[in-house]
N, C-alpha and C positions, 0 to 999 in steps of 0.2 A: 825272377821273383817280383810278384808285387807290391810297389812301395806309396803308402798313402801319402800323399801333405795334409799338416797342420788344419786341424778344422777353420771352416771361416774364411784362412787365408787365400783361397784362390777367388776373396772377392774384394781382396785388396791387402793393406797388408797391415802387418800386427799393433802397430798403432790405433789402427782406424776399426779394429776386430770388435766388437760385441764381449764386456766384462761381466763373466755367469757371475762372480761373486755377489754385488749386489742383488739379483736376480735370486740369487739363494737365500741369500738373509730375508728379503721379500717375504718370499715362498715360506720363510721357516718362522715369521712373528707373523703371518696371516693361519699357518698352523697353529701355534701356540696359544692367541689371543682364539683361538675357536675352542681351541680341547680345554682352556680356562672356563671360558663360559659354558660349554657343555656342566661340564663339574659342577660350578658354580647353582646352574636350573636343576641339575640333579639333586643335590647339596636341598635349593630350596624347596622343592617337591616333596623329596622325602622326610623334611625334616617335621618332626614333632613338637607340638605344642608343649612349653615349658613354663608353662604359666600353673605355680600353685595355688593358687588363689582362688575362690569362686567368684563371681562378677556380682552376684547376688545376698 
């Protein structure tokens, strides 16, 4: 049967390995801070004038 090693480790070992965790958190406030501002320009787009007033 075949048996894989540890990602990574056959290029050194588990000290010196590549830590996804920050790499995720990264990944996942460059997502957020995008799907906010999306929202956000949509929010402002569609939003309707709420002025009762006339100017004149």
């Amino acid at each position: 049967m075949f048996r894989r090693d540890l990602p990574l480790l056959q290029f050194g070992t588990a000290p010196t390995a590549a830590d996804p965790l920050p790499q995720a958190f990264v990944l996942t406030a460059i997502v957020i801070a995008f799907s906010i501002a999306i929202y956000m320009l949509t929010l402002a787009a569609s939003g309707s004038d709420d002025d009762t007033e006339d100017a004149s």
